[in-house]
DRENDREN-167799 format. One record per residue (C-alpha): residue number from 0; x, y, z; residue in one letter. Coordinates in pm, whole numbers, m for minus. Layout:
DRENDREN-167799
<pt milum="NUM" px="X" py="Y" pz="Z" bator="A"/>
...
END
This chain:
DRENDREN-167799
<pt milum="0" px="7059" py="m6249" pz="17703" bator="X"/>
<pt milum="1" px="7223" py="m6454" pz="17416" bator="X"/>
<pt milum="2" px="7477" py="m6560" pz="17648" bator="X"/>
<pt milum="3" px="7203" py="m6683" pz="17885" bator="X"/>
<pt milum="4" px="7009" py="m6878" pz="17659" bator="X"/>
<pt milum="5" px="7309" py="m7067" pz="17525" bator="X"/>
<pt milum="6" px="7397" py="m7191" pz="17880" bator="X"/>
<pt milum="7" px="7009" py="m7288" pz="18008" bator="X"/>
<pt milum="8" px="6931" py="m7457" pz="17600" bator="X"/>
<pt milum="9" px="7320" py="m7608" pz="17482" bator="X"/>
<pt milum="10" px="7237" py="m7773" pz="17101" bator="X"/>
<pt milum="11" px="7176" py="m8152" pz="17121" bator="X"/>
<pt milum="12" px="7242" py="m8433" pz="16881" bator="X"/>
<pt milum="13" px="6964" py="m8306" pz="16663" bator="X"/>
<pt milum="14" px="7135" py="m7983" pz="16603" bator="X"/>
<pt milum="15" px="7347" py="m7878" pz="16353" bator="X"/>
<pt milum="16" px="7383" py="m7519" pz="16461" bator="X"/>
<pt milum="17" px="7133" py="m7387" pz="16725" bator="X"/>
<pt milum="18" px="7107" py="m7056" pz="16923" bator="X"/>
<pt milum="19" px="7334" py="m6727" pz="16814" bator="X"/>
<pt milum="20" px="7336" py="m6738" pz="16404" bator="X"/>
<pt milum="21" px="7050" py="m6624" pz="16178" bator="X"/>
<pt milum="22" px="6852" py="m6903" pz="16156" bator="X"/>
<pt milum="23" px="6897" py="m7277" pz="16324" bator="X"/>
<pt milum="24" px="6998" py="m7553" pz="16106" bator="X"/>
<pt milum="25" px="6839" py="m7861" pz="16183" bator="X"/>
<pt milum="26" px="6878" py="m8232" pz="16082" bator="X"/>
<pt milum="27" px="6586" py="m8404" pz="15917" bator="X"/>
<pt milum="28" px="6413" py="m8665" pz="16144" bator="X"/>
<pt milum="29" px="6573" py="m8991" pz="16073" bator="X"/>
<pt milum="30" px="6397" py="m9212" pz="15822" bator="X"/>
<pt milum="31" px="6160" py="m8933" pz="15620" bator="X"/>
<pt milum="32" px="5816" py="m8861" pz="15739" bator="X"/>
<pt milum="33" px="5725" py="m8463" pz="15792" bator="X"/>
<pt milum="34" px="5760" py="m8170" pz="15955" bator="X"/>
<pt milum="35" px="5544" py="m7975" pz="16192" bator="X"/>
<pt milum="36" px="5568" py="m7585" pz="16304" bator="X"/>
<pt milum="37" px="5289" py="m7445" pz="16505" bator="X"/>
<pt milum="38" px="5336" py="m7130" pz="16644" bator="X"/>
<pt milum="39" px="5070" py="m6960" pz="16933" bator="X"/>
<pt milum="40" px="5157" py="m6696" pz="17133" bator="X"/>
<pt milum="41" px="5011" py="m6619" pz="17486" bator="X"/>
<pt milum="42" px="4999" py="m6236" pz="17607" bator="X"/>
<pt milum="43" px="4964" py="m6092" pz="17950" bator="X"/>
<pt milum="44" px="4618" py="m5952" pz="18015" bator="X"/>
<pt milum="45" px="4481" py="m6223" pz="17775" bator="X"/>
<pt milum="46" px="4638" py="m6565" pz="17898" bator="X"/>
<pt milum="47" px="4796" py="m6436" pz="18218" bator="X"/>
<pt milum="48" px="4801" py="m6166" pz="18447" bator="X"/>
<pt milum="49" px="5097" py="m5947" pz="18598" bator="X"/>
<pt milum="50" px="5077" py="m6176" pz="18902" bator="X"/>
<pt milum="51" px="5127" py="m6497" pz="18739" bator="X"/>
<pt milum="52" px="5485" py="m6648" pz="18813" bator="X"/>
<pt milum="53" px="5684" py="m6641" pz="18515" bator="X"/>
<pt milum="54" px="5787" py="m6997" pz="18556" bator="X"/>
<pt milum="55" px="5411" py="m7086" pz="18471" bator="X"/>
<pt milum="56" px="5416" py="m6817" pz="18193" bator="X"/>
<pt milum="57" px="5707" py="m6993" pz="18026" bator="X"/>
<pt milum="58" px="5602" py="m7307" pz="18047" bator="X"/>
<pt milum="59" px="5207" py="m7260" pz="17911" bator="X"/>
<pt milum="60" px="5389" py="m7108" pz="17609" bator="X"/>
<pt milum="61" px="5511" py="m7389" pz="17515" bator="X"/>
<pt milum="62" px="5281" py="m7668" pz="17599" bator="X"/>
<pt milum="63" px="5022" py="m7454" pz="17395" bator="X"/>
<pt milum="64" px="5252" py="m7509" pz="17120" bator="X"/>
<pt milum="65" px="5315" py="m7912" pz="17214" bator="X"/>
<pt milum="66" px="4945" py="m7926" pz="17202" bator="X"/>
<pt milum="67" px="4878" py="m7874" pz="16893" bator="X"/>
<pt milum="68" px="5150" py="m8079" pz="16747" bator="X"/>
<pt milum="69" px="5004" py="m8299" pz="16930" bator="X"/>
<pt milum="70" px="4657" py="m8298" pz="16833" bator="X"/>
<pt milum="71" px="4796" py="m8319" pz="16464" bator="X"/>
<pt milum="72" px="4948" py="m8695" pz="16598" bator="X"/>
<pt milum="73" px="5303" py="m8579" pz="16591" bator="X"/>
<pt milum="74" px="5596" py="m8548" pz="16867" bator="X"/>
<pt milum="75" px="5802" py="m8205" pz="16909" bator="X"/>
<pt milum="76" px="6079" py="m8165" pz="16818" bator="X"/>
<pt milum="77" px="6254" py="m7816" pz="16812" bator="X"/>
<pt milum="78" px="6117" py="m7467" pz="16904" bator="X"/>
<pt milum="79" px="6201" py="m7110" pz="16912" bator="X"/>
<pt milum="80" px="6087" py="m6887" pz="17144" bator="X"/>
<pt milum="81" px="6001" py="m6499" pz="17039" bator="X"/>
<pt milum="82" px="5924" py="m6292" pz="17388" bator="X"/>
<pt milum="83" px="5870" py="m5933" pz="17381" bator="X"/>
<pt milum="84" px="5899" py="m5720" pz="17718" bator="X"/>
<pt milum="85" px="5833" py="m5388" pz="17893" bator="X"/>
<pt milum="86" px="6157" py="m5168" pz="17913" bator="X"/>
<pt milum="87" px="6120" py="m5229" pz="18297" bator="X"/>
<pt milum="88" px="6131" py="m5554" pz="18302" bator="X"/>
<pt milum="89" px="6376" py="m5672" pz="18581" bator="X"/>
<pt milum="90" px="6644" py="m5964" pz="18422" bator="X"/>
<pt milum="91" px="6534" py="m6220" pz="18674" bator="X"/>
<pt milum="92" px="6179" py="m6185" pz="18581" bator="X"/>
<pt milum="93" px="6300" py="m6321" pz="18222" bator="X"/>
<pt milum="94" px="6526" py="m6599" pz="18386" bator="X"/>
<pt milum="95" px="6232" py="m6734" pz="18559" bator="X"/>
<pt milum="96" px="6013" py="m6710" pz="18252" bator="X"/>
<pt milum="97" px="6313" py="m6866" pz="18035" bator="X"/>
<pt milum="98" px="6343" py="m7198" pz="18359" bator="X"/>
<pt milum="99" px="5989" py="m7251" pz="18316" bator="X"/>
<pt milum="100" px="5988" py="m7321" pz="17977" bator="X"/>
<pt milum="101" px="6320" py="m7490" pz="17984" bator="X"/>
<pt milum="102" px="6138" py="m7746" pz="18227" bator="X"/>
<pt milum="103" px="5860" py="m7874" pz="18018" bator="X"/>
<pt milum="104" px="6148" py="m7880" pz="17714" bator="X"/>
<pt milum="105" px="6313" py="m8105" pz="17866" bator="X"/>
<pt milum="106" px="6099" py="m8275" pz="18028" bator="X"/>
<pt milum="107" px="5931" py="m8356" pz="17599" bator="X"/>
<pt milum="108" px="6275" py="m8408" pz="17457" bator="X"/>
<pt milum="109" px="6213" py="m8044" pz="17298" bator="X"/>
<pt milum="110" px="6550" py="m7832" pz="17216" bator="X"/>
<pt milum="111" px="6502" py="m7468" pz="17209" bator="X"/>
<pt milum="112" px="6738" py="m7338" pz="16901" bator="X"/>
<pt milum="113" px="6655" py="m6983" pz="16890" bator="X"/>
<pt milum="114" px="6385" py="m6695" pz="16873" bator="X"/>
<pt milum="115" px="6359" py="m6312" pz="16902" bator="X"/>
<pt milum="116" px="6364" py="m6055" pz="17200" bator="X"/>
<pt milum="117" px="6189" py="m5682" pz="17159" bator="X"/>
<pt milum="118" px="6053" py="m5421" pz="17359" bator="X"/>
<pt milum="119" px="5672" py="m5438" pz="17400" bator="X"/>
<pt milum="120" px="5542" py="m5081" pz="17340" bator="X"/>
<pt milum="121" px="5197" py="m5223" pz="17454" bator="X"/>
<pt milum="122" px="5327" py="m5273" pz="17805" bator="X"/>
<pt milum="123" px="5253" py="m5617" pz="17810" bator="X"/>
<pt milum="124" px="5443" py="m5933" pz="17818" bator="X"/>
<pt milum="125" px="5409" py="m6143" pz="17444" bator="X"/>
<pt milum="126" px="5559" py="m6480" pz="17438" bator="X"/>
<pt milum="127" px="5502" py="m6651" pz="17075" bator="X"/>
<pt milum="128" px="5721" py="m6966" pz="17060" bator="X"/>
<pt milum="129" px="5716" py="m7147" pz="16695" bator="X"/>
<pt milum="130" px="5754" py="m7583" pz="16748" bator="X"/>
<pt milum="131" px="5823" py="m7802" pz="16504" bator="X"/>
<pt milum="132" px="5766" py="m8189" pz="16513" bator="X"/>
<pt milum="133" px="5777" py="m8457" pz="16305" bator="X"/>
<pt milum="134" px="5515" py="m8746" pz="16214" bator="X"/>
<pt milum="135" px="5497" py="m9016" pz="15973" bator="X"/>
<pt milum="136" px="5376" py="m8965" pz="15604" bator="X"/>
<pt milum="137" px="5060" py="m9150" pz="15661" bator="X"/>
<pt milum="138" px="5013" py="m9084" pz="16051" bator="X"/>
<pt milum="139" px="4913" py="m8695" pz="16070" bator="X"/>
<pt milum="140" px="4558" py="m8594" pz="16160" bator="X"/>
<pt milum="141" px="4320" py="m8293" pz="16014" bator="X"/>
<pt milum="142" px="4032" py="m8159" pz="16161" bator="X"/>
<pt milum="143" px="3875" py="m8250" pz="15797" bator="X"/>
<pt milum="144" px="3860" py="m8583" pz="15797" bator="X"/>
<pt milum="145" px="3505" py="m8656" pz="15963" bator="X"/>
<pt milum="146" px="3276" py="m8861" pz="15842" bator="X"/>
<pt milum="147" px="2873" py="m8890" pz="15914" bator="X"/>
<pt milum="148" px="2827" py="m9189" pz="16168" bator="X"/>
<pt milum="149" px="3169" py="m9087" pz="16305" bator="X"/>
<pt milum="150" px="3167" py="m9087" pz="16715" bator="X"/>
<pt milum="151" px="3296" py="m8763" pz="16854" bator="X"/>
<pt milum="152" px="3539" py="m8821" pz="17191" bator="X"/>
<pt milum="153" px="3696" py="m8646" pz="17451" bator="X"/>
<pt milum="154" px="3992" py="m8699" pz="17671" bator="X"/>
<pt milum="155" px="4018" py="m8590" pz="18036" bator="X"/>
<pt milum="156" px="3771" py="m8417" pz="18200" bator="X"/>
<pt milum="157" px="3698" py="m8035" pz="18121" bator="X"/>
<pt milum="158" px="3630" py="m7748" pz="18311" bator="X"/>
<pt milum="159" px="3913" py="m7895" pz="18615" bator="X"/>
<pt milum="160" px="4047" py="m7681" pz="18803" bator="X"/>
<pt milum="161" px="3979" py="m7374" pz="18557" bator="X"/>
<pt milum="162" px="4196" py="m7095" pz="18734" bator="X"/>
<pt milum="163" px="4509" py="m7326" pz="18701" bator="X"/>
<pt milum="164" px="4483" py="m7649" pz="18463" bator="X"/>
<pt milum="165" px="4545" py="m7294" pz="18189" bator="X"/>
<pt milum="166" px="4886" py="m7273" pz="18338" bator="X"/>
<pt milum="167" px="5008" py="m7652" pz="18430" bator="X"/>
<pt milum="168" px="4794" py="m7861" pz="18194" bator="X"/>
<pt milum="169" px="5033" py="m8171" pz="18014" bator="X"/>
<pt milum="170" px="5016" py="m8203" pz="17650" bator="X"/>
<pt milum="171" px="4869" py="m8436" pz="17550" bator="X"/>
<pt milum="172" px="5138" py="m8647" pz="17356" bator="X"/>
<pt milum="173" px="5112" py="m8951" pz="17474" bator="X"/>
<pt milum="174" px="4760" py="m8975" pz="17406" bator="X"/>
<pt milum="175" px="4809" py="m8814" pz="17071" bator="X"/>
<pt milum="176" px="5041" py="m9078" pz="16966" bator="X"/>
<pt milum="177" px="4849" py="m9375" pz="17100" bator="X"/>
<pt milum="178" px="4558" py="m9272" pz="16834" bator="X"/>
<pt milum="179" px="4818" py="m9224" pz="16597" bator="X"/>
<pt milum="180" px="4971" py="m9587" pz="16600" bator="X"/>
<pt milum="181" px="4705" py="m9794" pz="16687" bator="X"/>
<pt milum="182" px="4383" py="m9619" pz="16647" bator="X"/>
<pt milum="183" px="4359" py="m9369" pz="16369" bator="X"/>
<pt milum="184" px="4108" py="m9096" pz="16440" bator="X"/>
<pt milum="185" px="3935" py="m8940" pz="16131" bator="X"/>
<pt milum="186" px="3950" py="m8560" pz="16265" bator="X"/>
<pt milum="187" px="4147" py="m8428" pz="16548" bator="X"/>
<pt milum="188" px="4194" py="m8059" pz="16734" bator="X"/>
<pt milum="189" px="4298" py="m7968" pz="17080" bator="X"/>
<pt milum="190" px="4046" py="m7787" pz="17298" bator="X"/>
<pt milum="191" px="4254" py="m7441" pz="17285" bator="X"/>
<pt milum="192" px="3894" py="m7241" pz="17238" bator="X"/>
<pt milum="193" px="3652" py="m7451" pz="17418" bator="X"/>
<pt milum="194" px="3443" py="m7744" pz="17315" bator="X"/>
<pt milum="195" px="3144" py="m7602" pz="17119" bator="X"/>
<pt milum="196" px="3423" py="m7396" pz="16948" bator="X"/>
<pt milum="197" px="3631" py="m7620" pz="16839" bator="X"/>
<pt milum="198" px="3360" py="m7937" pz="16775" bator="X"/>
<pt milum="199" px="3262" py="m7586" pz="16512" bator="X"/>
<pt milum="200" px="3582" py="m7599" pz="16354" bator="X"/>
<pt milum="201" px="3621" py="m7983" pz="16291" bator="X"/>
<pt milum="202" px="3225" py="m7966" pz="16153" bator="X"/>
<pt milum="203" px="3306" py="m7708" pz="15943" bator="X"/>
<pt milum="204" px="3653" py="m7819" pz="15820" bator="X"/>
<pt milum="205" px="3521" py="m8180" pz="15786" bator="X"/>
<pt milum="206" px="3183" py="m8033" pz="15597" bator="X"/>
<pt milum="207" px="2934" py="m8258" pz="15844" bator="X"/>
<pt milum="208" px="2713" py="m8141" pz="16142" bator="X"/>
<pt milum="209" px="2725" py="m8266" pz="16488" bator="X"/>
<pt milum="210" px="2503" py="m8407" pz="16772" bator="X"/>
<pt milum="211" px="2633" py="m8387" pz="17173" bator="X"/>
<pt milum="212" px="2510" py="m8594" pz="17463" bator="X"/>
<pt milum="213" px="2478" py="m8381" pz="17736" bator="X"/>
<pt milum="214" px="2442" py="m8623" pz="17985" bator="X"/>
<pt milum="215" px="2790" py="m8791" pz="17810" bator="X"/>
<pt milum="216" px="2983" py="m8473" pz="17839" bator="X"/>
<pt milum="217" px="3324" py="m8563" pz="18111" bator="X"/>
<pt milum="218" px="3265" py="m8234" pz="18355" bator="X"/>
<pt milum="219" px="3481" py="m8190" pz="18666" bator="X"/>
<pt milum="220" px="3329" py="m8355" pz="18992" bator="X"/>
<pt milum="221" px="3088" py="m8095" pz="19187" bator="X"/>
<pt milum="222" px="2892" py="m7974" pz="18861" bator="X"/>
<pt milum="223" px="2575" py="m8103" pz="18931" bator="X"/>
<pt milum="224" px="2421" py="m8337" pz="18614" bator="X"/>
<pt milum="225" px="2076" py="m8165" pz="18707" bator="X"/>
<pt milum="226" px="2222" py="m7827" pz="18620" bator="X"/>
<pt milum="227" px="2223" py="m7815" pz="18271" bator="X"/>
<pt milum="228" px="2373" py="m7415" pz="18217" bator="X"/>
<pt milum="229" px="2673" py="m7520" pz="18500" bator="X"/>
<pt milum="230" px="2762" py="m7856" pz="18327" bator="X"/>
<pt milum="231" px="2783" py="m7626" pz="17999" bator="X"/>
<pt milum="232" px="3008" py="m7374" pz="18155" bator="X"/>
<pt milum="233" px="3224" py="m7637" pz="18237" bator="X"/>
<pt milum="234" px="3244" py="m7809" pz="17944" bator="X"/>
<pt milum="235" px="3280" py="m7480" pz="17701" bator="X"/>
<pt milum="236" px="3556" py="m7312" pz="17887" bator="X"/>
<pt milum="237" px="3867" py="m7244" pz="17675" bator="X"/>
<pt milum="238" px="4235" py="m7358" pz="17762" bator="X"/>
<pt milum="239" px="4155" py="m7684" pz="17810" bator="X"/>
<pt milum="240" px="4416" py="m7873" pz="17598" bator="X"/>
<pt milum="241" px="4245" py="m8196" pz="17602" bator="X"/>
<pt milum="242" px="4156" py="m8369" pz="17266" bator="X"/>
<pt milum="243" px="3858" py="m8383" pz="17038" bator="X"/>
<pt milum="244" px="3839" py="m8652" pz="16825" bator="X"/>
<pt milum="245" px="3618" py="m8847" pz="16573" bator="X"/>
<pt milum="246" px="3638" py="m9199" pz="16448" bator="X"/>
<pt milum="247" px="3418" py="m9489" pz="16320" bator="X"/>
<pt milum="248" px="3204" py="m9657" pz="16599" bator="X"/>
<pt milum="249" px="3416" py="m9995" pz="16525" bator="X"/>
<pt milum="250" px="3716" py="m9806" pz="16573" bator="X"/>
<pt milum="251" px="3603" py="m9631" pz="16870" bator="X"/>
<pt milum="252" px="3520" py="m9916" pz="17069" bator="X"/>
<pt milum="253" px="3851" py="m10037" pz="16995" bator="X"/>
<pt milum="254" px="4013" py="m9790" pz="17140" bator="X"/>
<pt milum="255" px="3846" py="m9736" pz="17443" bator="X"/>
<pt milum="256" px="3924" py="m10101" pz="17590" bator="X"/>
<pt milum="257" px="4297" py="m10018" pz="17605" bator="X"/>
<pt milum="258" px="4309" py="m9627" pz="17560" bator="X"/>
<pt milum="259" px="4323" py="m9566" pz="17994" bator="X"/>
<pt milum="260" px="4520" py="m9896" pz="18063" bator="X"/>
<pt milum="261" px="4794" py="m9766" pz="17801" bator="X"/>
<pt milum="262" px="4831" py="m9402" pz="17815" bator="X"/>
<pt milum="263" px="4675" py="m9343" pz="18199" bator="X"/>
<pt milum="264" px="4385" py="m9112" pz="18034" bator="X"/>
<pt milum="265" px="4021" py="m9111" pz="18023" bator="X"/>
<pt milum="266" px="3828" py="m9084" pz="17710" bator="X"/>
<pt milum="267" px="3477" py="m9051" pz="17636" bator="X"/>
<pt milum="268" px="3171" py="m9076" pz="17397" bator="X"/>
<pt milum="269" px="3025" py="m8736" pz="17384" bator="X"/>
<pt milum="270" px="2831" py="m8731" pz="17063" bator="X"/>
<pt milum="271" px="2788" py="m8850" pz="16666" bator="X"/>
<pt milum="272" px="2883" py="m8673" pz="16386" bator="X"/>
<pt milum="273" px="2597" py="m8598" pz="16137" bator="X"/>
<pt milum="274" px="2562" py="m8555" pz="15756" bator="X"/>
<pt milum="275" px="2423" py="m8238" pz="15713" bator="X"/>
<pt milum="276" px="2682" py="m7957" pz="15713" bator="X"/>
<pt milum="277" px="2590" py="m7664" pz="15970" bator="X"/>
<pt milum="278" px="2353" py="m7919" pz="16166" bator="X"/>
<pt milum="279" px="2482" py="m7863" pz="16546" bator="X"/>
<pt milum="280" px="2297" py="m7980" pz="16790" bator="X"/>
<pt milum="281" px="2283" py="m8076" pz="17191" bator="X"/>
<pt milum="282" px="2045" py="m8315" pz="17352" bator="X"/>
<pt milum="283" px="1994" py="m8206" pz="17702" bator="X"/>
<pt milum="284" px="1915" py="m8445" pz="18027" bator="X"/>
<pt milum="285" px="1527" py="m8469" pz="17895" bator="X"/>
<pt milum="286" px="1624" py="m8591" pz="17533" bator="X"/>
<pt milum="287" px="1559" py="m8260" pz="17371" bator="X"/>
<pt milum="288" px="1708" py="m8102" pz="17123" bator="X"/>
<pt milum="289" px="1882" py="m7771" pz="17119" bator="X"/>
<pt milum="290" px="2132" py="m7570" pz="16893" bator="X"/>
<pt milum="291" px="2487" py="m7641" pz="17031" bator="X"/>
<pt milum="292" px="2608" py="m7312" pz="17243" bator="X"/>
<pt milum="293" px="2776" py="m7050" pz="17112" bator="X"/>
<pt milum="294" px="3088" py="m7017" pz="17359" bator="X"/>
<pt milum="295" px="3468" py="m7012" pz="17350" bator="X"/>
<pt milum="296" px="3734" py="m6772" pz="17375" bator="X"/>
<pt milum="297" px="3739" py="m6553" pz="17064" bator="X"/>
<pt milum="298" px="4020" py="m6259" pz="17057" bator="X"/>
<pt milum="299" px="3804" py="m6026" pz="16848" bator="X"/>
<pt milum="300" px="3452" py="m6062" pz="16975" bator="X"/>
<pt milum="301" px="3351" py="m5740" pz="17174" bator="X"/>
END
């Protein structure tokens, strides 16, 4: 398997010493800044199913893990790759899992320097890669940094495409990077959970409360904007890997004069932040008020 992995991942420039030894040994990036390591795993019967190709397995695994270096402002850089299997598993199975992944690697200028391999007593198939990336000193993004008055964005369009956009979504990098240079946001996250969710997390990291536009909110085309419970459902789903942001209304209107032309991406208004902590709200197509939905993936709710 070793032997494998060194032919499909050979160490780059950025590599001292890379797949094989105990531990990879990797250079620093070039001119300071920091390093990122994010590690998610995806697990059959909870990401995927038996019937997914492992090609697409592979290659969510990592983009989950581009994502949120991403969604911190920073670029990937190196990544091992831990993937545990059922005894039965036939070899080619993992060489299609391993060319997936490869793929999107290469295709973000990410090396792949080592990992683990171990029998899954579960019967299930675990993949947990571990990225690292780099960003400047004074470029990375929290989820704590919003502010009352902040506007709270949204790139793409959610609920696409749900059975697949899981499985071929792109990170979003580019966009990521954009904010970064030019456009600052105050609090950042990736939609891994689903929008109420994760709008939860940056509230409660941040300390603030939050008000959504219903009527704003970027749903796939078909959902009907008279159906408020469908345009939910398609805006709450998990796996959606887009970004949530927040930043100052001068900022924001900045931004969204050159944010499509440059990076090729939509992003919208969906809401305001507010001051009071634990204040989440929705205003539906009639201007009322509700609590924000409770929805999004959690692992350990029955």
């Amino acid at each position: 398997m070793i032997d494998r992995l060194n032919r499909v991942f050979p160490p780059l420039e950025r590599t001292l010493v890379g797949i094989g030894d105990d531990a990879a040994v990797l250079q620093t990036p070039p001119g300071g800044g920091c390093l990122l390591f994010s590690t998610d795993a995806v697990i059959e019967k909870v990401h995927f199913t038996a019937a997914t190709p492992p090609a697409l397995v592979g290659r969510k695994a990592l983009a989950v893990n581009i994502s949120d270096i991403a969604a911190m402002g920073g670029v990937p850089l190196w990544a091992v790759v831990n993937l545990g299997l059922p005894e039965s598993t036939a070899v080619s199975y993992c060489d299609r899992l391993y060319r997936g992944l490869a793929e999107l690697a290469e295709e973000w200028g990410v090396e792949i320097v080592g990992g683990d391999t171990f029998r899954s007593p579960g019967g299930v198939v675990i993949v947990a890669p571990t990225v690292v990336g780099k960003v400047e000193k004074n470029r990375y993004i929290l989820r704590s940094g919003a502010r009352a008055g902040d506007l709270i964005l949204v790139t793409g369009r959610l609920g696409e495409n749900p059975d697949r956009k899981h499985l071929v979504f792109q990170p979003r990098v580019r966009e990521a990077r954009f904010l970064a240079e030019r456009h600052p946001p105050s609090a950042m996250i990736d939609l891994s959970d689903g929008l109420f969710s994760d709008l939860r997390r940056i509230c409660a990291a941040s300390g603030v409360g939050a008000e959504l536009d219903a009527a704003a909110l970027p749903v796939r085309p078909g959902v009907s904007k008279k159906n408020l419970p469908a345009v939910l459902r398609a805006a709450g789903r998990g796996e959606e890997f887009e970004l949530l942001f927040t930043a100052s209304p001068r900022r924001a209107r900045a931004l969204l004069k050159t944010f499509k032309s440059s990076v090729g991406t939509e992003v919208t208004v969906i809401g305001k932040i507010l001051p009071e902590p634990g204040r989440l709200e929705l205003v539906d197509f009639s201007g009322r008020r509700r609590s924000l939905p409770v929805s999004g993936w959690d692992h350990f709710k029955a």
